[in-house]
C-alpha positions as a Markdown table, in Angstrom:
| # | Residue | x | y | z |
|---|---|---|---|---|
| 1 | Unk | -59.8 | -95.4 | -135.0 |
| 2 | Unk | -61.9 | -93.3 | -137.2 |
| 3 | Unk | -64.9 | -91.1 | -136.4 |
| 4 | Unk | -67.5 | -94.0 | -136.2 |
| 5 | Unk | -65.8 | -96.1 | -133.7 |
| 6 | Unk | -64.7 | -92.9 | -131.5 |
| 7 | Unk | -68.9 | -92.4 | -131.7 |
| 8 | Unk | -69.4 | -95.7 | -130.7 |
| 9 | Unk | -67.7 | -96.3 | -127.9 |
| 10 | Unk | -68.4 | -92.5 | -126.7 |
| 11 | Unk | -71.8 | -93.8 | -127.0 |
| 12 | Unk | -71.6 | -96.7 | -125.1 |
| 13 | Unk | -70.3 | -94.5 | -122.2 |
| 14 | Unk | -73.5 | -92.2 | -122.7 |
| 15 | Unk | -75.7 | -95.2 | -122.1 |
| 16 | Unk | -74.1 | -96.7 | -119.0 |
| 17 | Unk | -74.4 | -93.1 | -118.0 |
| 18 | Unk | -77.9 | -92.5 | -118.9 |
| 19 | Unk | -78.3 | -96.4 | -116.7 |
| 20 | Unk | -77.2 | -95.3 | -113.8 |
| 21 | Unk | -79.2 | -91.8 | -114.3 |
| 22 | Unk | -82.5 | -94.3 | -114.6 |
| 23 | Unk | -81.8 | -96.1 | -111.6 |
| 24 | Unk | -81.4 | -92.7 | -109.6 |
| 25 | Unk | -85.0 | -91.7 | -111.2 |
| 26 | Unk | -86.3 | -95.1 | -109.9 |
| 27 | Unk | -84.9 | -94.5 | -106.7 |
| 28 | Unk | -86.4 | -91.0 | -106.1 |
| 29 | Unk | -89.9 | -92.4 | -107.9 |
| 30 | Unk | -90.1 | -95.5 | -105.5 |
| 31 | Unk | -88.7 | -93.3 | -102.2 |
| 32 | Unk | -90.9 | -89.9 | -103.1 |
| 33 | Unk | -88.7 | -88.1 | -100.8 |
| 34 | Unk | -85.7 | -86.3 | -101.6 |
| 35 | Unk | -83.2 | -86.2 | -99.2 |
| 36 | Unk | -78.7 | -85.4 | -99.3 |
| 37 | Unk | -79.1 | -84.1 | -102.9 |
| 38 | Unk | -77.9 | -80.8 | -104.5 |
| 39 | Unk | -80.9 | -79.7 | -106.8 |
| 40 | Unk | -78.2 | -76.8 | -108.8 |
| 41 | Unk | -75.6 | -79.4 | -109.2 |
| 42 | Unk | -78.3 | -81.7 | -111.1 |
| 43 | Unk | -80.1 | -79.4 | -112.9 |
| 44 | Unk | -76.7 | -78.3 | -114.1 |
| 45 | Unk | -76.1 | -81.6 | -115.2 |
| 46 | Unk | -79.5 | -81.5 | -117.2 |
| 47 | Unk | -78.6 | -78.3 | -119.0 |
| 48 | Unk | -75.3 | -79.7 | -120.2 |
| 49 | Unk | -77.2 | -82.9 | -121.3 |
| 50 | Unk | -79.3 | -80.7 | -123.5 |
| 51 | Unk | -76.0 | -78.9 | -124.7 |
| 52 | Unk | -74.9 | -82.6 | -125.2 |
| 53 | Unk | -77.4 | -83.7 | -127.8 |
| 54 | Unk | -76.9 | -80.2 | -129.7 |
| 55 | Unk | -73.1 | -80.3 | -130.0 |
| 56 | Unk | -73.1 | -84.3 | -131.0 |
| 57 | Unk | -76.3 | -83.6 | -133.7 |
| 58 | Unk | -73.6 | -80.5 | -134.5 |
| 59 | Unk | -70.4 | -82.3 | -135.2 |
| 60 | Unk | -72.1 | -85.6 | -136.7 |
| 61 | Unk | -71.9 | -88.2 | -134.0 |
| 62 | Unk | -75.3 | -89.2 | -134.1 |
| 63 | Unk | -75.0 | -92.3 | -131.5 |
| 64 | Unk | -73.4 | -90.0 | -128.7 |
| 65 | Unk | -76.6 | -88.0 | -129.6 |
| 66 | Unk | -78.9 | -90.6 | -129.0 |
| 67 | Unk | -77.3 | -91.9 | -125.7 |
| 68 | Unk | -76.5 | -88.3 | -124.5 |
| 69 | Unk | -80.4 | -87.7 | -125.2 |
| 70 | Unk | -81.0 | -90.8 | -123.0 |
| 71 | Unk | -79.0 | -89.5 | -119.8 |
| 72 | Unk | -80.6 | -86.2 | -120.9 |
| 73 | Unk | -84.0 | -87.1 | -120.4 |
| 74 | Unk | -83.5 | -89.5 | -117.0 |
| 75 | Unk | -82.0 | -86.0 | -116.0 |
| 76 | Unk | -84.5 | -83.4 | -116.7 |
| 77 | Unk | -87.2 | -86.7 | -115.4 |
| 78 | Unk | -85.0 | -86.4 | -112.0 |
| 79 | Unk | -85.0 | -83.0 | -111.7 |
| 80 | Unk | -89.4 | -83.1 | -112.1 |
| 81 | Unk | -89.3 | -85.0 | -109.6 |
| 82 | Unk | -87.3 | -83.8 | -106.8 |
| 83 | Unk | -89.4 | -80.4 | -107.5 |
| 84 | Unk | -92.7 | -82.1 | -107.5 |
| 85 | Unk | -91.9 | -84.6 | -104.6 |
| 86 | Unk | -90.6 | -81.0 | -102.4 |
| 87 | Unk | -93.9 | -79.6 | -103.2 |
| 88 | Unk | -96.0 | -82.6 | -102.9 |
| 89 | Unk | -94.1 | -85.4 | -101.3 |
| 90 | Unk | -93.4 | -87.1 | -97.7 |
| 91 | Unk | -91.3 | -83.9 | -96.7 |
């Protein structure tokens, strides 16, 4: 296999990921309570996705960096929320 179809496939992964991210945010967003979670543990996650998009951009994988930037942003999106909705929600 050579680069691009190791990028591919990596990226495929990335955007079932970033899927099942999405359907966590549409959970939280339709609930607007936050309840069992572990906020660290998620904003963790964020922060690597971040580091995600930087090392693929770095190493020339550009499709892991677009799907890494789509789990990436359904994170940092879950994260707003659970802060706002324990501030402002049904808690």
């Amino acid at each position: 296999m050579d680069a691009v179809t190791y990028d591919g496939l990596n990226s495929g992964f990335e955007l079932i990921g970033a899927a099942c991210v999405w359907l966590n945010v549409y959970k939280l967003y339709r609930d607007k309570r936050v309840l069992g979670i572990s906020l660290p543990a998620q904003a963790f996650f964020a922060l690597w996705g971040v580091w995600s998009v930087v090392y693929y951009v770095g190493i020339g994988q550009a499709y892991s960096a677009m799907g890494s930037a789509v789990i990436c942003t359904g994170n940092v999106t879950w994260v707003a929320l659970v802060l706002f909705y324990k501030r402002y929600g049904r808690e």
